[in-house]
PDB file of N, CA, C and O in Angstrom, chain B, residues numbered from 101:
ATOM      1  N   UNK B 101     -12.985 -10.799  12.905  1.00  0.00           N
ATOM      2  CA  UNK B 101     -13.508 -10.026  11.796  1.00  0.00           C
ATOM      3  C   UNK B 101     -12.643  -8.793  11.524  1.00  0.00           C
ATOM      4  O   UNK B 101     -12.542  -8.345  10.382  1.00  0.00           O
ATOM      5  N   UNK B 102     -12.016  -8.242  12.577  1.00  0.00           N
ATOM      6  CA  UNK B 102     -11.167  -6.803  12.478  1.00  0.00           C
ATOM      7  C   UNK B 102     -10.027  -7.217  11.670  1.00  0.00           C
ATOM      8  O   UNK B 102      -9.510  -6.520  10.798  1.00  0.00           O
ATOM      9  N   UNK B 103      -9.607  -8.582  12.063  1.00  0.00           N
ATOM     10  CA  UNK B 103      -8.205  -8.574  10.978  1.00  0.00           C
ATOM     11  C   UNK B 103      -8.428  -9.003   9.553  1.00  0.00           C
ATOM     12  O   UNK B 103      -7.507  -8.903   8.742  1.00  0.00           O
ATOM     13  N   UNK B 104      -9.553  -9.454   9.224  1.00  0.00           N
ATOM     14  CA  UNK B 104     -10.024  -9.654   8.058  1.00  0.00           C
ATOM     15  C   UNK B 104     -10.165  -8.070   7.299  1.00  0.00           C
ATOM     16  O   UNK B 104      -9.508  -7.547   6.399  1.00  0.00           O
ATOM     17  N   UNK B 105     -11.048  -7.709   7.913  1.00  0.00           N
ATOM     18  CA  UNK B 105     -10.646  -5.979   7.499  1.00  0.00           C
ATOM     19  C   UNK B 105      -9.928  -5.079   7.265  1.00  0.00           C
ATOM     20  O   UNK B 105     -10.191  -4.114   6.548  1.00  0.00           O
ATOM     21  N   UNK B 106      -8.491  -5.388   8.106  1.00  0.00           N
ATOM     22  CA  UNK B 106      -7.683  -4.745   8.123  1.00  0.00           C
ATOM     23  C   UNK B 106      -7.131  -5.712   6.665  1.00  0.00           C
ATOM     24  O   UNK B 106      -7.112  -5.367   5.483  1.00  0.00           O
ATOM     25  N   UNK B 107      -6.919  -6.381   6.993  1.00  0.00           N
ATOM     26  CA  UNK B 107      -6.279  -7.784   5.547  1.00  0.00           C
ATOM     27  C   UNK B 107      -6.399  -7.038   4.224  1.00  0.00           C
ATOM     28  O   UNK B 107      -5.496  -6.714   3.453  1.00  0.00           O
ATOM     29  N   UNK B 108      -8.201  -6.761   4.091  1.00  0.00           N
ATOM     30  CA  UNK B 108      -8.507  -6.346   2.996  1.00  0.00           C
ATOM     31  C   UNK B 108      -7.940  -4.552   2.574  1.00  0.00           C
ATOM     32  O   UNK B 108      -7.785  -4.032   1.469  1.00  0.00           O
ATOM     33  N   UNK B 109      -7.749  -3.996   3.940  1.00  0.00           N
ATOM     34  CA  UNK B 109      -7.502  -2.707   3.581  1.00  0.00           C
ATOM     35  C   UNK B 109      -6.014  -2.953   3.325  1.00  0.00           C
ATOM     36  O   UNK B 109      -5.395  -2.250   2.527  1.00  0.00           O
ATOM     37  N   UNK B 110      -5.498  -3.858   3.937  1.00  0.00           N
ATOM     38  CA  UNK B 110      -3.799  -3.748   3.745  1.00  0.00           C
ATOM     39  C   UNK B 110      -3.417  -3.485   2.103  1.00  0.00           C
ATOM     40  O   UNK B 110      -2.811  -2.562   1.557  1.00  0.00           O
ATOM     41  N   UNK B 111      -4.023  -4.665   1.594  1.00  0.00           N
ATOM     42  CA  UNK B 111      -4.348  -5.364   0.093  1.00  0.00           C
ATOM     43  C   UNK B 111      -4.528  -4.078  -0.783  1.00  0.00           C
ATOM     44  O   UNK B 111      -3.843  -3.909  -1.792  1.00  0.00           O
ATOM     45  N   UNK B 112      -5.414  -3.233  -0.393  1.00  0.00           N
ATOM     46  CA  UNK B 112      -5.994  -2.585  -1.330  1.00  0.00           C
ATOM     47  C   UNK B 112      -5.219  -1.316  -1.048  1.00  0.00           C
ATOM     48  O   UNK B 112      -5.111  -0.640  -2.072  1.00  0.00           O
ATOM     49  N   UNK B 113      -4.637  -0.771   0.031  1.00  0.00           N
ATOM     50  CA  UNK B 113      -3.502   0.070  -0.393  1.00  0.00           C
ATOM     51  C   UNK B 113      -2.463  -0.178  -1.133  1.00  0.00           C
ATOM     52  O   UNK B 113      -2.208   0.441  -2.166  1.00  0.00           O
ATOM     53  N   UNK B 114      -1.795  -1.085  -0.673  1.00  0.00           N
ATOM     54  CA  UNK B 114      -0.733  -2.002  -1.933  1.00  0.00           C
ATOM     55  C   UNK B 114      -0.806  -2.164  -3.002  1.00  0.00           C
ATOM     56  O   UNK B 114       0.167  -2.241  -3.752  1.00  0.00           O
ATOM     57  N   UNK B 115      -2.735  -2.313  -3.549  1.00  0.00           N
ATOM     58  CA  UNK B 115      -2.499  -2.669  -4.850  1.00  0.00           C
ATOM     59  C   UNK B 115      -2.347  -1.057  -5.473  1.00  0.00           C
ATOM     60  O   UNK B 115      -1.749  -0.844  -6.528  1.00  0.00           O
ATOM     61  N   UNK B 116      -3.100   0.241  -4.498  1.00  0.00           N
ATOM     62  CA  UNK B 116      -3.168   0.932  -5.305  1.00  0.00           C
ATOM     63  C   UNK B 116      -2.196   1.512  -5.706  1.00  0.00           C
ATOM     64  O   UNK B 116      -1.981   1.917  -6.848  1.00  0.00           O
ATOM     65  N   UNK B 117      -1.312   1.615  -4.448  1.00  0.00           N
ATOM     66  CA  UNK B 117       0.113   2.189  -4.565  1.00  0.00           C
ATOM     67  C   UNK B 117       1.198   1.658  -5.251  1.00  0.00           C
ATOM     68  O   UNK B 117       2.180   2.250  -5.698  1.00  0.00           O
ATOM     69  N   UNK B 118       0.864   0.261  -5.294  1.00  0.00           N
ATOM     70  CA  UNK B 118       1.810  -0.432  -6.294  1.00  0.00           C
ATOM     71  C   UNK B 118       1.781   0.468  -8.018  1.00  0.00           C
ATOM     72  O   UNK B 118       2.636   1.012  -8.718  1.00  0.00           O
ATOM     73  N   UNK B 119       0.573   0.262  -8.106  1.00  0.00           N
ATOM     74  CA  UNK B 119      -0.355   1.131  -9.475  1.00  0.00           C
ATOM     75  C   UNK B 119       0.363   2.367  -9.732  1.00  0.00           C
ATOM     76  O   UNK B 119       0.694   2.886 -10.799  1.00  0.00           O
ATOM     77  N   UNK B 120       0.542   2.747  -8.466  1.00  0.00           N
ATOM     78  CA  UNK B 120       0.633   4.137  -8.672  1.00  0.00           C
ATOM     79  C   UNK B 120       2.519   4.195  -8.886  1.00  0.00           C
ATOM     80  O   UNK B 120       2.877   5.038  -9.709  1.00  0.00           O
ATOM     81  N   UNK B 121       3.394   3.567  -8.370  1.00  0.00           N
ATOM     82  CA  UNK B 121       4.776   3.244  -8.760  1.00  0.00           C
ATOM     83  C   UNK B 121       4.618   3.466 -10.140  1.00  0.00           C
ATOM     84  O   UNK B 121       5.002   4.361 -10.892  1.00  0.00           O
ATOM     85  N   UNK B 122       4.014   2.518 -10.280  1.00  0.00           N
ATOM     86  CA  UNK B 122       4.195   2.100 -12.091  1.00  0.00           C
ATOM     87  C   UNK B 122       3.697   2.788 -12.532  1.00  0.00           C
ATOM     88  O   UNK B 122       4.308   3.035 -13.572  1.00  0.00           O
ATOM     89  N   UNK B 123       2.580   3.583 -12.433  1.00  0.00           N
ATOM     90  CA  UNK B 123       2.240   4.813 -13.581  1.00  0.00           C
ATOM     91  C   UNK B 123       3.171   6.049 -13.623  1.00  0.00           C
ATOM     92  O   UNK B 123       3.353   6.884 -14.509  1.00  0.00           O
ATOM     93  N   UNK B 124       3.886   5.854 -11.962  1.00  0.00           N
ATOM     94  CA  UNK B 124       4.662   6.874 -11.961  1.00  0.00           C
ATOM     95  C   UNK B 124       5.999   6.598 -12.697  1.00  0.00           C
ATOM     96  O   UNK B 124       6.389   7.425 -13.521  1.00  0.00           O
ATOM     97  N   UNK B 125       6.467   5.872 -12.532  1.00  0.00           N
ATOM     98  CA  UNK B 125       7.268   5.288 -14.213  1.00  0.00           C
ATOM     99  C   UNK B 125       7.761   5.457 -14.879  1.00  0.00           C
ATOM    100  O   UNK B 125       8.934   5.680 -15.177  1.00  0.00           O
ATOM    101  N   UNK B 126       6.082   5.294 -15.594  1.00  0.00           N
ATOM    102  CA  UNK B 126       6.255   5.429 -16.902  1.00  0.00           C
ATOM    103  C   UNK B 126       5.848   7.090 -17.064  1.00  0.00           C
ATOM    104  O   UNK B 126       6.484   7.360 -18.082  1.00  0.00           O
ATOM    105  N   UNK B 127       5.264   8.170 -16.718  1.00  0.00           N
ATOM    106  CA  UNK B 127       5.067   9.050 -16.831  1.00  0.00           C
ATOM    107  C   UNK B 127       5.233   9.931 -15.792  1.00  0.00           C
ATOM    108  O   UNK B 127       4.283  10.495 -15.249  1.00  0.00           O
ATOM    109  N   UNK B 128       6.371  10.083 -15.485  1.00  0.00           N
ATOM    110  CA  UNK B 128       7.124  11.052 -13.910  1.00  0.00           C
ATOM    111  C   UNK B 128       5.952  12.380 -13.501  1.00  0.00           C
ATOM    112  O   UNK B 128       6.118  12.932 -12.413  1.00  0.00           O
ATOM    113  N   UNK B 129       4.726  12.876 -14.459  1.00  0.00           N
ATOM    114  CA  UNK B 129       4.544  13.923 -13.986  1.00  0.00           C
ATOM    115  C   UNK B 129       3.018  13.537 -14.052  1.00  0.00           C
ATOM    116  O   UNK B 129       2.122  14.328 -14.347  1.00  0.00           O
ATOM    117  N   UNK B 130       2.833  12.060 -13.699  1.00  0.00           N
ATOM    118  CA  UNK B 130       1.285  11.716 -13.429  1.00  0.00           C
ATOM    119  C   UNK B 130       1.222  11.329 -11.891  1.00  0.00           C
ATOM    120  O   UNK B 130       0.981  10.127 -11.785  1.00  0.00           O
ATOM    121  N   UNK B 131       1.329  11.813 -10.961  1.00  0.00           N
ATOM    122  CA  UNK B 131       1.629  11.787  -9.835  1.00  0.00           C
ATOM    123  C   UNK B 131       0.401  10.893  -9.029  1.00  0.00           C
ATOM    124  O   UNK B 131       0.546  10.052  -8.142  1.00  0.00           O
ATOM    125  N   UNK B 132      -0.598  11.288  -9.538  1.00  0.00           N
ATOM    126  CA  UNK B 132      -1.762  10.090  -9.030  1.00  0.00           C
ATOM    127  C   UNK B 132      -2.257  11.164  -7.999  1.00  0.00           C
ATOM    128  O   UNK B 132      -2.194  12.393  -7.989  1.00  0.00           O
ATOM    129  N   UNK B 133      -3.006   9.811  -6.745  1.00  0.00           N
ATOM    130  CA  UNK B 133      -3.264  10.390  -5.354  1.00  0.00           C
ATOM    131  C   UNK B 133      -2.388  11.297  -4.559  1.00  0.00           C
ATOM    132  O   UNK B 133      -2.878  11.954  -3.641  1.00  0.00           O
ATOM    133  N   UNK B 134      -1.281  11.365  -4.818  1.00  0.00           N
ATOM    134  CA  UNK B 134      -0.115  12.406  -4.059  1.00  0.00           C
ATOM    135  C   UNK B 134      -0.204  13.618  -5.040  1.00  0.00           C
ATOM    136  O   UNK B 134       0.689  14.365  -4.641  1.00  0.00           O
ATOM    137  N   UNK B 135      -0.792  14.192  -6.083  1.00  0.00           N
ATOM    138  CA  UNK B 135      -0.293  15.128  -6.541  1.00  0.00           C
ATOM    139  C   UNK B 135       0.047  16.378  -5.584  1.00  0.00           C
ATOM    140  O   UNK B 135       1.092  17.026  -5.661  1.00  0.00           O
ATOM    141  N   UNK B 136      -1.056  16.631  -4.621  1.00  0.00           N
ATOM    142  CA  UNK B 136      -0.710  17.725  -3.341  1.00  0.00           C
ATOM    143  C   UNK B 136       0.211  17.598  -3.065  1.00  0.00           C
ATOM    144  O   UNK B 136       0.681  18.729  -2.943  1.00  0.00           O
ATOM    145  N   UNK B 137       1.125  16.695  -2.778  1.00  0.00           N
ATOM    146  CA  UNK B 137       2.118  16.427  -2.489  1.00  0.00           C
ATOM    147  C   UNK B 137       3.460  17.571  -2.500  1.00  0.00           C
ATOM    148  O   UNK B 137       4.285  18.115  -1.765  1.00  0.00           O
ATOM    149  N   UNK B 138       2.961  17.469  -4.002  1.00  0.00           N
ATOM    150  CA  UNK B 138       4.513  18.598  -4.064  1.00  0.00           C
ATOM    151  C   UNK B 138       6.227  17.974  -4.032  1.00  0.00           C
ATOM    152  O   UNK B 138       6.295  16.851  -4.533  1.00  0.00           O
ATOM    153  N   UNK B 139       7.162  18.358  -3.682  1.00  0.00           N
ATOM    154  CA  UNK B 139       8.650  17.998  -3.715  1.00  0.00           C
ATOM    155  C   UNK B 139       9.283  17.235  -5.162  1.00  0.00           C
ATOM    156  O   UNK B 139      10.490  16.998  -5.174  1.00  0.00           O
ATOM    157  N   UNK B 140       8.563  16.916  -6.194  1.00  0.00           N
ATOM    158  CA  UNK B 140       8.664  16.427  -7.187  1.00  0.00           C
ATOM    159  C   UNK B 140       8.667  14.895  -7.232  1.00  0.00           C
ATOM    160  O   UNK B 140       7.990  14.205  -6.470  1.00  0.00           O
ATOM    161  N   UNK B 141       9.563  14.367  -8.281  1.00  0.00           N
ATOM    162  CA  UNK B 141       9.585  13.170  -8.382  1.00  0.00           C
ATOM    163  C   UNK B 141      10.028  12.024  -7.902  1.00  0.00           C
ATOM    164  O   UNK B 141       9.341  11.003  -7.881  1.00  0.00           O
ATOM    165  N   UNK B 142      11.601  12.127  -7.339  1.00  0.00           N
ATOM    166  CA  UNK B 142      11.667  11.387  -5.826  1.00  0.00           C
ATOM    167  C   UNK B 142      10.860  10.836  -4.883  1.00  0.00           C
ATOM    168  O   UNK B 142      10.402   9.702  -4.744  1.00  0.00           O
ATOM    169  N   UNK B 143      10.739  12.173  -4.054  1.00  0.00           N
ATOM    170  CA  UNK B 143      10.014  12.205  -3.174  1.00  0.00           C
ATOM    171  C   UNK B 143       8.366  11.497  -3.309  1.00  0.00           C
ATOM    172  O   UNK B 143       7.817  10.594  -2.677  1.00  0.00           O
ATOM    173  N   UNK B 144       7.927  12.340  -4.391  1.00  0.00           N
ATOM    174  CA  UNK B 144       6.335  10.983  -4.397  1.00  0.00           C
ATOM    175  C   UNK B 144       6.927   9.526  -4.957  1.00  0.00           C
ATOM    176  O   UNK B 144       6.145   8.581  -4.851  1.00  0.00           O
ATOM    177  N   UNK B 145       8.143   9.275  -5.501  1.00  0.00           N
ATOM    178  CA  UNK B 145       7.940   8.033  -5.878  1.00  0.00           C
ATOM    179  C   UNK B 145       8.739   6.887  -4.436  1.00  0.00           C
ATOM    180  O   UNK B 145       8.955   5.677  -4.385  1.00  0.00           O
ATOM    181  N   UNK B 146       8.961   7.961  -3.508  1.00  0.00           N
ATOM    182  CA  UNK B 146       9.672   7.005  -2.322  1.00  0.00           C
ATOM    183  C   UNK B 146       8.352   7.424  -1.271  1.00  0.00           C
ATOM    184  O   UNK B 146       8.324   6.612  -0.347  1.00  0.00           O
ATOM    185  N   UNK B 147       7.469   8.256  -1.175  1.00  0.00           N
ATOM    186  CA  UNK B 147       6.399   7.983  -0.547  1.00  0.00           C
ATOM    187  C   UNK B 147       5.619   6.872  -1.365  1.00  0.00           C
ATOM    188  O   UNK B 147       5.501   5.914  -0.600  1.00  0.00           O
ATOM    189  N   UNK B 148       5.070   6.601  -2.514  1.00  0.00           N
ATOM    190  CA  UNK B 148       4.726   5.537  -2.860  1.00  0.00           C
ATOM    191  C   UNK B 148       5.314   4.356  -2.201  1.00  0.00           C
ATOM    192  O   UNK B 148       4.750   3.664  -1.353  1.00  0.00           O
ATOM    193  N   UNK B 149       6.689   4.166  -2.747  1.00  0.00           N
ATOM    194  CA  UNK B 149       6.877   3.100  -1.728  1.00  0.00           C
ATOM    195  C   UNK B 149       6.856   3.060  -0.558  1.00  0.00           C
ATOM    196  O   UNK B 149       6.451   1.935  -0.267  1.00  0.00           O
ATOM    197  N   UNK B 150       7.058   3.639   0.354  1.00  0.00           N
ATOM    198  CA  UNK B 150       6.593   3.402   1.819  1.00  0.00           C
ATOM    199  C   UNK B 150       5.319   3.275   2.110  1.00  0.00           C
ATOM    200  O   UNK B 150       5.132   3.146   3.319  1.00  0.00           O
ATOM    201  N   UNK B 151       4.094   3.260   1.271  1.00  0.00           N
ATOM    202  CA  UNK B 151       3.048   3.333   1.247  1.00  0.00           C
ATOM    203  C   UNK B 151       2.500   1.428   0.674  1.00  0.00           C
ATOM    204  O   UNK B 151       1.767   0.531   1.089  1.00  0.00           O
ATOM    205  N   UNK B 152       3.484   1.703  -0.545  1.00  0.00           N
ATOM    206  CA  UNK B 152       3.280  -0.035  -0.792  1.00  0.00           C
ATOM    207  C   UNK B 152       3.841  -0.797   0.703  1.00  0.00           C
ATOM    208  O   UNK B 152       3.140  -1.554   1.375  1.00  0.00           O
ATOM    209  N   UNK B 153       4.798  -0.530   0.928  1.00  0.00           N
ATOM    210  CA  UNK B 153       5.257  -1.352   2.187  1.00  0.00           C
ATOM    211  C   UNK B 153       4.228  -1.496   3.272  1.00  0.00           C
ATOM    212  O   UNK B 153       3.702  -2.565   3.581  1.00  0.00           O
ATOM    213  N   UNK B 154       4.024  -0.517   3.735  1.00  0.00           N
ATOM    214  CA  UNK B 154       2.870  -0.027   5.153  1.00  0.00           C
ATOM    215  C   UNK B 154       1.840  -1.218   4.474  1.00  0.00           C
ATOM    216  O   UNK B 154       1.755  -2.283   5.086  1.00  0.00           O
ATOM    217  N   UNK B 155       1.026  -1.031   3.155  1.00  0.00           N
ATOM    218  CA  UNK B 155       0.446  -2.394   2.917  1.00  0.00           C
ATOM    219  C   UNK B 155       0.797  -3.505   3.001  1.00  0.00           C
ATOM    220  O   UNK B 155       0.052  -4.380   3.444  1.00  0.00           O
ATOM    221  N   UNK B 156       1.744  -3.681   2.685  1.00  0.00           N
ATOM    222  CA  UNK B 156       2.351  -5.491   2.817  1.00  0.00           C
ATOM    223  C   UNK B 156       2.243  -5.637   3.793  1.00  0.00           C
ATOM    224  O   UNK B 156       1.674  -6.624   4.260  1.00  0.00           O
ATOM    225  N   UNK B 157       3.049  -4.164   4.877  1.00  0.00           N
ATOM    226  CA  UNK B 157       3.278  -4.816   6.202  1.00  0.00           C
ATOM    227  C   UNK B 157       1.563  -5.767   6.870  1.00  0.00           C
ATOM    228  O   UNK B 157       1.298  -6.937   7.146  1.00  0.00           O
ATOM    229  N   UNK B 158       0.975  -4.780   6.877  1.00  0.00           N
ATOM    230  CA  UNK B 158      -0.093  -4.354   7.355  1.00  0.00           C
ATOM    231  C   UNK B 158      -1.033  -5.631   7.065  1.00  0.00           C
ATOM    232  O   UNK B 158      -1.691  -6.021   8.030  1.00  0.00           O
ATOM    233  N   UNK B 159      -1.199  -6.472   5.595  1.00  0.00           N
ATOM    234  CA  UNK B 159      -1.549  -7.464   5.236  1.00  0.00           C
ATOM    235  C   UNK B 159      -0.866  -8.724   5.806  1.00  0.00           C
ATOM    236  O   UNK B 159      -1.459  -9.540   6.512  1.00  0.00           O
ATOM    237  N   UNK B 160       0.173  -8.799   5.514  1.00  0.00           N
ATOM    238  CA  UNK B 160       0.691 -10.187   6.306  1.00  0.00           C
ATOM    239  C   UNK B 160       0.715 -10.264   8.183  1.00  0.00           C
ATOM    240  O   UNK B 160       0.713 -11.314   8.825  1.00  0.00           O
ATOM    241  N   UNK B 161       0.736  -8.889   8.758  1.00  0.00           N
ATOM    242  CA  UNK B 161       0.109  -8.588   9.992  1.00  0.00           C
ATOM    243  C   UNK B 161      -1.378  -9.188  10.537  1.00  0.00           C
ATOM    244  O   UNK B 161      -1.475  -9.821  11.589  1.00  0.00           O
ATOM    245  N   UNK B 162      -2.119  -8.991   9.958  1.00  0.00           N
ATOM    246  CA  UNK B 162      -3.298  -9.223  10.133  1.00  0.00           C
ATOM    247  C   UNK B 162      -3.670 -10.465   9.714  1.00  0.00           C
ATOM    248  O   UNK B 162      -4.825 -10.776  10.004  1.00  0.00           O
ATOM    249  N   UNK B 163      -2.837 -11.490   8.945  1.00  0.00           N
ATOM    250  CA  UNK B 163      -3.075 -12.318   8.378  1.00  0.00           C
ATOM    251  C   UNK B 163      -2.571 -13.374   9.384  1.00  0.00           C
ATOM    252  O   UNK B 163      -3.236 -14.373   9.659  1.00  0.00           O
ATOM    253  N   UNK B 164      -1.384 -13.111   9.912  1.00  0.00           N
ATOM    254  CA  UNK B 164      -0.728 -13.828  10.782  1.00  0.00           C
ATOM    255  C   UNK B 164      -1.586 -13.632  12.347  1.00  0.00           C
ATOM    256  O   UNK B 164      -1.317 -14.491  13.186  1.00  0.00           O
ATOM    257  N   UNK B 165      -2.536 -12.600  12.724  1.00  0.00           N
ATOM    258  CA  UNK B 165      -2.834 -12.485  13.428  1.00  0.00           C
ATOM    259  C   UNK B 165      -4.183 -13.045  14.116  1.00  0.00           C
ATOM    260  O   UNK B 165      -4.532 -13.265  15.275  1.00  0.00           O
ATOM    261  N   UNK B 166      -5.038 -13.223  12.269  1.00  0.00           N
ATOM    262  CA  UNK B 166      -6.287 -14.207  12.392  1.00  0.00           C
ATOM    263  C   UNK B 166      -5.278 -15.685  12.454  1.00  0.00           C
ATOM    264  O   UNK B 166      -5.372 -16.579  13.295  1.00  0.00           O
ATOM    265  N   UNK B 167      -4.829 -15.652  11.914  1.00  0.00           N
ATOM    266  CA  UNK B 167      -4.317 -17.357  12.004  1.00  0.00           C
ATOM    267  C   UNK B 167      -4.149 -17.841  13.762  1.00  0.00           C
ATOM    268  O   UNK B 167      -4.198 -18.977  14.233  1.00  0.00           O
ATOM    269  N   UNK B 168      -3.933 -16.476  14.495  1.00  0.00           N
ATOM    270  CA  UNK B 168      -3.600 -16.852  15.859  1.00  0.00           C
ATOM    271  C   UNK B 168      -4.647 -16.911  16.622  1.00  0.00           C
ATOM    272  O   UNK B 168      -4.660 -17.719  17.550  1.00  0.00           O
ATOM    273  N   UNK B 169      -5.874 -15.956  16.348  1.00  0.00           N
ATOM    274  CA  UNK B 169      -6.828 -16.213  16.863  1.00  0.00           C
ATOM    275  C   UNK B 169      -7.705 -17.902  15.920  1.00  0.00           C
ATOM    276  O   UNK B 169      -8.630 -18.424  16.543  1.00  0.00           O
ATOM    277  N   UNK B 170      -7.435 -18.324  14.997  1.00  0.00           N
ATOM    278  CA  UNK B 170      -7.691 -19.082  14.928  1.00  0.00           C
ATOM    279  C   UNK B 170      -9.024 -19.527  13.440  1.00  0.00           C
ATOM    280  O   UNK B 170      -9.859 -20.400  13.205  1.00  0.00           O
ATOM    281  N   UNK B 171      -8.361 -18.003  12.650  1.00  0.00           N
ATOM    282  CA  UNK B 171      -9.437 -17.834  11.747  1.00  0.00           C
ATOM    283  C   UNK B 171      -9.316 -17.955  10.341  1.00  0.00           C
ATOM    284  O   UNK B 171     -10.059 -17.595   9.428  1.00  0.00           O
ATOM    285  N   UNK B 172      -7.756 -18.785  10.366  1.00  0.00           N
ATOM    286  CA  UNK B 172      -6.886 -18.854   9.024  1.00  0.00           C
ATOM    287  C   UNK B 172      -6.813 -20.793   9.480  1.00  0.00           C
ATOM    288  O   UNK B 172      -6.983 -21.284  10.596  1.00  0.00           O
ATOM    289  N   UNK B 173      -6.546 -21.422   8.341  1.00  0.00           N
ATOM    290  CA  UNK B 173      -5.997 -22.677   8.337  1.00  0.00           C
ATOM    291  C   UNK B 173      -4.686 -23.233   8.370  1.00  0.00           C
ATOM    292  O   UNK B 173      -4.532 -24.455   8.354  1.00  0.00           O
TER     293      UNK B 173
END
């Protein structure tokens, strides 16, 4: 059940951060969830991506990991 959870959280950082690439985009000074952030536009748009990544990772992790316990087909 934990990697199912984690699966779903992987997913749903990815999608948001993916979101958030692309709004960042198209409009460099809509910064999204990072606005605290600060350092400008670079910088939040390469924390975005490391953020999409950490999801992918994090999803195909957990995915590969129910399959081992035996909870994937």
């Amino acid at each position: 059940m934990k990697y199912d959870i984690l699966q779903v959280v992987g997913a749903a950082v990815m999608v948001e951060f993916v979101q958030g690439v692309i709004r960042l985009l198209v409009d460099h000074g809509d910064t999204g969830l990072l606005g605290w952030l600060g350092g400008g536009f670079a910088l939040t748009l390469a924390v975005h991506g490391v953020l999409v990544v950490v999801g992918v990772l994090l999803t195909g992790w957990s995915h590969v990991r129910a399959k081992a316990v035996g909870r994937r087909g």
